[in-house]
ROSE-803312 format. One record per residue (C-alpha): x, y, z. Coordinates in nm, 2 decimals, always signed. Layout:
N
+--------+--------+--------+
!     px !     py !     pz !
+--------+--------+--------+
!      X !      Y !      Z !
...
+--------+--------+--------+
# end
This chain:
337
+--------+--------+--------+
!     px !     py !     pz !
+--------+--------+--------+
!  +0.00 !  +0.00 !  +0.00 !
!  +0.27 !  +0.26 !  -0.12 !
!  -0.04 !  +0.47 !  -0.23 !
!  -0.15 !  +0.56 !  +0.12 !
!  -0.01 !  +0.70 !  +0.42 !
!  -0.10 !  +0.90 !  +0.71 !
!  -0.14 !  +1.27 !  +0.68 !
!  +0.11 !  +1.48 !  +0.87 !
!  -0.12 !  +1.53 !  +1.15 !
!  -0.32 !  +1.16 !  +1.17 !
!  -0.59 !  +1.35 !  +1.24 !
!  -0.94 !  +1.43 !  +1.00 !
!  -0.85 !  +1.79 !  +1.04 !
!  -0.57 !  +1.69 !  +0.76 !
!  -0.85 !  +1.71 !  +0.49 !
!  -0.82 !  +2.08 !  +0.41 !
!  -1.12 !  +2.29 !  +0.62 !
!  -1.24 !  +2.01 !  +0.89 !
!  -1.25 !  +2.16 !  +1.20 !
!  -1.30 !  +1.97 !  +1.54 !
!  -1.36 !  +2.10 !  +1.93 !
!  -1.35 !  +1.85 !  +2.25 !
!  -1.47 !  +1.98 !  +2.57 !
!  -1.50 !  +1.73 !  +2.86 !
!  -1.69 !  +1.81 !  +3.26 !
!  -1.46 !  +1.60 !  +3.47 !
!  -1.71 !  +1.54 !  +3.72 !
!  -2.03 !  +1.44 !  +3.55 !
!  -1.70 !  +1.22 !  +3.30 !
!  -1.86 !  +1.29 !  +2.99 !
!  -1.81 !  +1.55 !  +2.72 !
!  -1.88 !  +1.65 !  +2.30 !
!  -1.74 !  +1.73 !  +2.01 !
!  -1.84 !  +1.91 !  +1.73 !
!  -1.65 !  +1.88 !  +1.36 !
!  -1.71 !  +2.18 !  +1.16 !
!  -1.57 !  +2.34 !  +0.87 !
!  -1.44 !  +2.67 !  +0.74 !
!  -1.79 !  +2.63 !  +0.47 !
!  -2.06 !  +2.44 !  +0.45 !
!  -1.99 !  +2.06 !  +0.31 !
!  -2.20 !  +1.79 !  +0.20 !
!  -2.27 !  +1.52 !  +0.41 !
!  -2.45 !  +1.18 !  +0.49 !
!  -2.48 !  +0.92 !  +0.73 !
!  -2.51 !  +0.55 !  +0.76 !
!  -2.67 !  +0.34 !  +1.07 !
!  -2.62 !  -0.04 !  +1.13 !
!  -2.63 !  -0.09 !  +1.48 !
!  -2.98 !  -0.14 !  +1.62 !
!  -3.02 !  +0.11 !  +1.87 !
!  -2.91 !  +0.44 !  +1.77 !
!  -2.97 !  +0.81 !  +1.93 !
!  -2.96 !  +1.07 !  +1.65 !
!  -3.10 !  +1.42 !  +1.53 !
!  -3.14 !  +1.55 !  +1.17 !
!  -3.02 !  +1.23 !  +1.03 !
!  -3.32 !  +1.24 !  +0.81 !
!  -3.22 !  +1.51 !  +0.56 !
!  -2.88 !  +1.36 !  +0.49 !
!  -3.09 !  +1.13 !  +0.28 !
!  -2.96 !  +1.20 !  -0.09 !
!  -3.32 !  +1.28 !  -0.19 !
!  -3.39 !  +1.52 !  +0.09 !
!  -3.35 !  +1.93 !  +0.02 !
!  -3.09 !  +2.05 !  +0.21 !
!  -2.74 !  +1.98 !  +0.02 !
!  -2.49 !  +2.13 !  +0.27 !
!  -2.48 !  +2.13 !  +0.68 !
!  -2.28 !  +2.36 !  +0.91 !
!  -2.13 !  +2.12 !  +1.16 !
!  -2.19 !  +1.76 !  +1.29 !
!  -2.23 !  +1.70 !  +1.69 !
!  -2.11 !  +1.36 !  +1.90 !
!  -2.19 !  +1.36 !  +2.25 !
!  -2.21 !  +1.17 !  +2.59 !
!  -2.54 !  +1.16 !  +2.78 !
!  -2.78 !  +0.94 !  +2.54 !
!  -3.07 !  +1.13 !  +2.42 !
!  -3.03 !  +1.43 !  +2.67 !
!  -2.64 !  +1.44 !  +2.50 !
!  -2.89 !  +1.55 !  +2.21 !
!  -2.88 !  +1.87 !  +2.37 !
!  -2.54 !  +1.98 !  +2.26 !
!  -2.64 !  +1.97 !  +1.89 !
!  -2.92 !  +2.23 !  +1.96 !
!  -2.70 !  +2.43 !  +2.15 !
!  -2.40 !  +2.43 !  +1.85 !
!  -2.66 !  +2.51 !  +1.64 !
!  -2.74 !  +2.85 !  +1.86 !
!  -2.37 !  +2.95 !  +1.84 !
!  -2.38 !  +2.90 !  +1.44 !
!  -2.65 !  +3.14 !  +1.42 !
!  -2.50 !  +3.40 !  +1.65 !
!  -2.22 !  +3.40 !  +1.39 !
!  -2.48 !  +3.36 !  +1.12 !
!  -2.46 !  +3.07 !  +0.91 !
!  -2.70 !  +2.87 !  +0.87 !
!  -2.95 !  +2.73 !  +0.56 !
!  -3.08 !  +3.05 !  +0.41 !
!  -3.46 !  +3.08 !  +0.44 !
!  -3.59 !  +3.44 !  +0.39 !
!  -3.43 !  +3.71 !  +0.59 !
!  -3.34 !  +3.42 !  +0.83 !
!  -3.07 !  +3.15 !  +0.87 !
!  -3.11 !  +2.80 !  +0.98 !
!  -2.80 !  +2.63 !  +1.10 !
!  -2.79 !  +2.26 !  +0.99 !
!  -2.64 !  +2.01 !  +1.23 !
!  -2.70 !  +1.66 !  +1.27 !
!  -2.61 !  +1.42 !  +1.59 !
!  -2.53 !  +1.16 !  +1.75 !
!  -2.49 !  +1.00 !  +2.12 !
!  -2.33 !  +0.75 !  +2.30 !
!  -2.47 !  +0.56 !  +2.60 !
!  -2.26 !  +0.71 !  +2.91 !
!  -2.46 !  +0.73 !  +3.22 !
!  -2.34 !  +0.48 !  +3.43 !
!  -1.97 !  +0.49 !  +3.39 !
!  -1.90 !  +0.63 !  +3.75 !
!  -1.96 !  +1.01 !  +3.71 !
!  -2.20 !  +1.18 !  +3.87 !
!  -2.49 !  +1.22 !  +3.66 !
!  -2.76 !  +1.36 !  +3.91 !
!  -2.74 !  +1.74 !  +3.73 !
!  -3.01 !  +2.02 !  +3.77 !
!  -2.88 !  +2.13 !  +3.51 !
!  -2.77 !  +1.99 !  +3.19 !
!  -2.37 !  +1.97 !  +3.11 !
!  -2.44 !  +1.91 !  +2.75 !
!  -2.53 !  +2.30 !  +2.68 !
!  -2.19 !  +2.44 !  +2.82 !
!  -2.01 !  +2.12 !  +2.67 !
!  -2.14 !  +2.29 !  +2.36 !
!  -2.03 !  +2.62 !  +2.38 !
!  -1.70 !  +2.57 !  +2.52 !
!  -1.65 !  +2.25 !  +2.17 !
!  -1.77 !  +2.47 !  +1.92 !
!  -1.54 !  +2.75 !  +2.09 !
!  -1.25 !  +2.53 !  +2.07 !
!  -1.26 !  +2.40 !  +1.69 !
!  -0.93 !  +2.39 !  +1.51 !
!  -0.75 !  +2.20 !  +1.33 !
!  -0.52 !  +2.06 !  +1.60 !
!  -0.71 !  +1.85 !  +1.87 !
!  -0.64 !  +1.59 !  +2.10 !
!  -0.74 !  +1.22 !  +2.11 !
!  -0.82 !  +0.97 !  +2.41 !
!  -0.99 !  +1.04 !  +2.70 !
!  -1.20 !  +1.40 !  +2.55 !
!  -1.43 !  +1.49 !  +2.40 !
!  -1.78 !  +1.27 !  +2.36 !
!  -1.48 !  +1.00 !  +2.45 !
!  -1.43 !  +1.11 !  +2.77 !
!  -1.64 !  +0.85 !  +2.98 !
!  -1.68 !  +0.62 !  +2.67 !
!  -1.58 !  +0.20 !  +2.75 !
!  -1.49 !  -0.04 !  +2.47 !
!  -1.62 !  -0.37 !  +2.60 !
!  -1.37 !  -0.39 !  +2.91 !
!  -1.17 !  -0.13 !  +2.90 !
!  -1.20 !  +0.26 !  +2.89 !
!  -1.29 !  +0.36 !  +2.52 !
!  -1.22 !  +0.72 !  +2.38 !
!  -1.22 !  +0.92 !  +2.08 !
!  -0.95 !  +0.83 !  +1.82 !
!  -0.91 !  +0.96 !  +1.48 !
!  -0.67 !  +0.88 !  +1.19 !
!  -0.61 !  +1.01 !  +0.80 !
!  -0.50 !  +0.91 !  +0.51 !
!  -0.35 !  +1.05 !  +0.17 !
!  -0.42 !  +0.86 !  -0.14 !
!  -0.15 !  +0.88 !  -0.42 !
!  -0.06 !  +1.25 !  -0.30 !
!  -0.40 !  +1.36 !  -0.45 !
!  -0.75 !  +1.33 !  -0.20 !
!  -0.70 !  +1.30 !  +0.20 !
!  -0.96 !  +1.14 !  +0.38 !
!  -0.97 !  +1.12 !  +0.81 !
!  -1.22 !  +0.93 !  +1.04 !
!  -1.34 !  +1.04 !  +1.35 !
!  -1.45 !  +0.80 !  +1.58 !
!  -1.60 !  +0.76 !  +1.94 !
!  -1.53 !  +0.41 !  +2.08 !
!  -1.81 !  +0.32 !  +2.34 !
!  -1.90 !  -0.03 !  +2.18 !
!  -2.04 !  -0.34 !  +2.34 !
!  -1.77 !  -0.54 !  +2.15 !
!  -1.41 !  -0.55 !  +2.27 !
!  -1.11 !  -0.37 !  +2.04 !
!  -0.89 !  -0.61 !  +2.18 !
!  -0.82 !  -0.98 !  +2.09 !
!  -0.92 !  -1.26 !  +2.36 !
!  -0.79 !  -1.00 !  +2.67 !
!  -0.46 !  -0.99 !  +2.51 !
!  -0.28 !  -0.64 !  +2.46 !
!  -0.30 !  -0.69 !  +2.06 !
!  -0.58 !  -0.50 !  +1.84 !
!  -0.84 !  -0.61 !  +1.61 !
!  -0.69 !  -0.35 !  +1.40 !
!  -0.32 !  -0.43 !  +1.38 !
!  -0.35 !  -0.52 !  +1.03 !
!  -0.41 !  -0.19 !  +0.96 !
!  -0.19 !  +0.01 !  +1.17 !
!  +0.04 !  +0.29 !  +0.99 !
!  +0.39 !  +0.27 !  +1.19 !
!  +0.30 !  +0.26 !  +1.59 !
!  +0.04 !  +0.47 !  +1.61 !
!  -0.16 !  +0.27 !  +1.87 !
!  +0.12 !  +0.06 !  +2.01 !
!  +0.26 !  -0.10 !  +1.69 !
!  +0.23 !  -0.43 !  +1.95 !
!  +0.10 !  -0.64 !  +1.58 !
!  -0.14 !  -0.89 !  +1.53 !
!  -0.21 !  -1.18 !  +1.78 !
!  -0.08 !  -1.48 !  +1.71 !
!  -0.41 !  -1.71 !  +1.77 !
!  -0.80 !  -1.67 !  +1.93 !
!  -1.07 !  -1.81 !  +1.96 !
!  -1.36 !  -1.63 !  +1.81 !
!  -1.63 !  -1.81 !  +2.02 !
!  -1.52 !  -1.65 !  +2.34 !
!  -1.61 !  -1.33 !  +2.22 !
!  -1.93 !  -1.42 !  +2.15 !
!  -2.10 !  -1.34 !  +2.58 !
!  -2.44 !  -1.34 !  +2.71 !
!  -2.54 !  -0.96 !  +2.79 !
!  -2.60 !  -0.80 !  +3.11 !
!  -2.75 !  -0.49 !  +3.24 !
!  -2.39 !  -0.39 !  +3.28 !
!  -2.33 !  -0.40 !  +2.90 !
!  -2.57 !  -0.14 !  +2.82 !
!  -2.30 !  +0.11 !  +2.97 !
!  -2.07 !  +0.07 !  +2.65 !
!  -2.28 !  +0.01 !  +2.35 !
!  -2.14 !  +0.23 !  +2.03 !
!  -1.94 !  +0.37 !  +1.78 !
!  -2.00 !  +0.66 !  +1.64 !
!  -1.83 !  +0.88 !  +1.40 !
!  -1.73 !  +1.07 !  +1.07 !
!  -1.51 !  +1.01 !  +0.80 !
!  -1.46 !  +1.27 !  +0.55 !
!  -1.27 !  +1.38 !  +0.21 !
!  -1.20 !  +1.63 !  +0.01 !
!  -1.26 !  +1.46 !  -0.27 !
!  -1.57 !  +1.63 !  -0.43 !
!  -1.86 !  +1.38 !  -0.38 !
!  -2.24 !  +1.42 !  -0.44 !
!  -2.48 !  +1.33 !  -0.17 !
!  -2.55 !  +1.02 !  -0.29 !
!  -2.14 !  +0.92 !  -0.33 !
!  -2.12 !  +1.03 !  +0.04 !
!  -2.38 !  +0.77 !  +0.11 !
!  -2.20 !  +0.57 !  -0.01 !
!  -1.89 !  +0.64 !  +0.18 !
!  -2.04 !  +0.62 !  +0.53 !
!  -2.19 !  +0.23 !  +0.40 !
!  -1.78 !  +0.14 !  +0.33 !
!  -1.68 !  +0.31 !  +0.63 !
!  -1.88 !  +0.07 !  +0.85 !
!  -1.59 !  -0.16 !  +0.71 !
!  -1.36 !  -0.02 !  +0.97 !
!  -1.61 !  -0.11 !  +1.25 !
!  -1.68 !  -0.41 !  +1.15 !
!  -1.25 !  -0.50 !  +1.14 !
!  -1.16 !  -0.34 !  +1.47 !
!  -1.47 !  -0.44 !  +1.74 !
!  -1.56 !  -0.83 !  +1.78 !
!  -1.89 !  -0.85 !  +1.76 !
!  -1.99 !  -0.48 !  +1.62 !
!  -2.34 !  -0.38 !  +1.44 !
!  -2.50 !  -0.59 !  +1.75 !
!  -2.87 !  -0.49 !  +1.83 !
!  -2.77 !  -0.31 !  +2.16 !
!  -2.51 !  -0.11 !  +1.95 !
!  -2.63 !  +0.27 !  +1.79 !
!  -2.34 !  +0.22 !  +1.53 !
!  -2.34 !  +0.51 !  +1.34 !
!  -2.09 !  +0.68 !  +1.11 !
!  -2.13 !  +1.03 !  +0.90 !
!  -1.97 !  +1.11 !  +0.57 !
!  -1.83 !  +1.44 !  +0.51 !
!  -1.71 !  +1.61 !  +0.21 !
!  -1.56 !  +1.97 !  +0.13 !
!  -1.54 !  +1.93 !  -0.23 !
!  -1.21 !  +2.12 !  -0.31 !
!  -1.10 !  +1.88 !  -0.52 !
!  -1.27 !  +1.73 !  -0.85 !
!  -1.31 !  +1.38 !  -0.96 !
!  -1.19 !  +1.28 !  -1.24 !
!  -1.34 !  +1.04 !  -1.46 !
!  -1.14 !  +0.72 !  -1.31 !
!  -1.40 !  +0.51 !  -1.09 !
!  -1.07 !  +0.36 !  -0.88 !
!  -1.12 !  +0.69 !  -0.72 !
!  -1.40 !  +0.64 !  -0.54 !
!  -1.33 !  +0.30 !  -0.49 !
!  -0.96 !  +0.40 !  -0.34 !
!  -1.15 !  +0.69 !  -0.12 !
!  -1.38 !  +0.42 !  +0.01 !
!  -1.16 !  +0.20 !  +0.10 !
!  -0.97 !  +0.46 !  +0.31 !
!  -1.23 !  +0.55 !  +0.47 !
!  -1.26 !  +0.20 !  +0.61 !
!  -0.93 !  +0.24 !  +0.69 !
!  -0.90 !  +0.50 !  +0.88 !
!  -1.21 !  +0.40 !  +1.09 !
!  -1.04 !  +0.09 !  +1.19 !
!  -0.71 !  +0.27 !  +1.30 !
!  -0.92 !  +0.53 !  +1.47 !
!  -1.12 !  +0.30 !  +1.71 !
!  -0.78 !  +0.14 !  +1.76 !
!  -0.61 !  +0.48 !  +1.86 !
!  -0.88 !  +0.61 !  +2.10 !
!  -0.86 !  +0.27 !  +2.31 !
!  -0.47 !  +0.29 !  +2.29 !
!  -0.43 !  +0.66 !  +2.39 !
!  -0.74 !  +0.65 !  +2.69 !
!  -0.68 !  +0.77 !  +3.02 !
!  -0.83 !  +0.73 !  +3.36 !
!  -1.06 !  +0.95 !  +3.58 !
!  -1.05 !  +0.92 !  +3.93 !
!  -1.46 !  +0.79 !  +3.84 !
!  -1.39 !  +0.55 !  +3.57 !
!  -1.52 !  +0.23 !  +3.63 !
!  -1.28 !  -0.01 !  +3.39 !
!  -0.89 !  +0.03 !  +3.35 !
!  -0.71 !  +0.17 !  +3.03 !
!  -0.59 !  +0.00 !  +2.78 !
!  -0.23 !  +0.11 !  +2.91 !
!  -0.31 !  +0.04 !  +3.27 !
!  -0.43 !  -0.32 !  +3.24 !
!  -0.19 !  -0.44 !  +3.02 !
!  +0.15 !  -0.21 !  +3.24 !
!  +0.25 !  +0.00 !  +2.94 !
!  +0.40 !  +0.34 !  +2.96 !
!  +0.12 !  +0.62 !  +2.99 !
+--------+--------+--------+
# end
């Protein structure tokens, strides 16, 4: 795979415009993240887990009316993590953008939660966190952000270990540059048979979740566990992947569908009924197509790629709370923080 390598930050912010702002509340161990961009870009989504918590996913649809959105929202808290997208939406308009109706703007911004109330914070608020999360993510959107243990990854688990928020990139043939995104809360384990080796070591670039390679043997069936009430603490991944490869509505469909790929390779079992798998597909459009179909093909299969070595990353580089509930990757296997 001479053809691909990492962009020079790992990170989606290394397609051109992509944005992304973490903020985390330490004591409630939870937090969001919004992914914007310098313009509005085209965008879809794709869900195959069975019990997903969403907003405005309907009009990513490629037959629906709106063509571009303003910024996509990940949070903690379930359906009242819902929130934060409402409130990002507020802070778009106060700098007014927005879907142009009359004399009035409309900011556009789909959402999506992860299960996180019951992982040891303390979650009996007056208040909601998820509206200060907000302002304080969208405030802090830049190109540069951090991975682990922020943003909606703060008080995310990965079967039985802390999860987190990982992201990854990827240049194809020095022309398009496609990143994932990805919150790792998922009922499945990133890890093969409790051994410090990843689903995803197949695809890692270098050592950028441990370079520790692939496990020598498992046994699939012992992966395969009766649920519990205690399982519907860590069930989903959610995310974006994104290009700036100029795709229509309908080709970003397309690219969230492939990007499920990168689920399906780094959590054993993923797409479970109890999981809200979700991933959006972003694209900036600042550079054309050409006529080649390998294109989209190569972008797809990126995509996939980067979603795997995402998930992988945000296990690898999770930290613990004083509240946490399950050890870090790190910490239960004695690696170096």
């Amino acid at each position: 795979m001479d053809f691909l390598k990492p962009g020079p930050k790992n990170l989606i912010s290394d397609v051109k415009g992509i944005l992304v702002g973490n903020s985390e509340n330490q004591f409630v161990n939870t937090g969001t993240t919004v992914l914007t961009s310098e313009e509005p870009f085209i965008s879809s989504y794709k869900v195959l887990g069975g019990a997903p918590g969403t907003r405005e996913t309907d009009l990513l649809e490629p037959d629906k009316l709106v063509e571009k959105i303003d910024a996509i929202v990940l949070s903690g808290g379930s359906a009242l993590g819902l929130e934060a997208a409402s409130e990002v939406a507020n802070q778009l308009r106060k700098d007014n953008r927005g879907y142009p109706v009359g004399n009035q703007r409309v900011p556009i911004v789909p959402g999506a939660i992860i299960f996180d109330l019951t992982n040891g914070g303390e979650k009996s608020w007056e208040k909601s966190p998820y509206i200060d999360l907000a302002i304080e993510a969208y405030g802090n959107a830049a190109n540069k952000f951090q991975i682990g243990s922020y943003g909606a990854g703060k008080g995310a688990v990965s079967g039985n270990l802390k999860g987190g928020l990982g992201s990854a990139s990827i240049l194809i043939e020095n022309k398009f540059t496609v990143g994932a995104l990805i919150v790792v809360n998922s009922y499945g384990s990133t890890i093969v048979d409790d051994q410090p080796h990843f689903w995803a070591a197949p695809f890692e670039i270098g050592s950028e979740f441990g370079g520790r390679g692939m496990s020598k043997e498992f046994n699939p069936l012992q992966k395969i566990r009766r649920v519990s009430q205690e399982d519907f603490s860590r069930n989903t991944v959610i995310g974006v992947v994104a290009t700036d490869a100029k795709l229509s509505k309908s080709q970003c469909k397309s690219l969230a569908t492939s990007a499920h790929d990168g689920i399906a390779r780094a959590v054993f079992p993923s797409h479970t009924s109890f999981d809200g798998d979700l991933i959006f597909s972003v694209s900036t459009g600042s550079k054309d197509l050409s006529s080649d179909p390998n294109e989209t093909l190569l972008i797809s299969h990126a995509a996939s790629l980067c979603v795997a070595r995402a998930i992988a990353r945000g296990v690898y580089h999770a930290s613990n709370s004083s509240n946490d509930l399950v050890p870090t990757f790190k910490k239960k296997f004695a690696l170096k923080a």
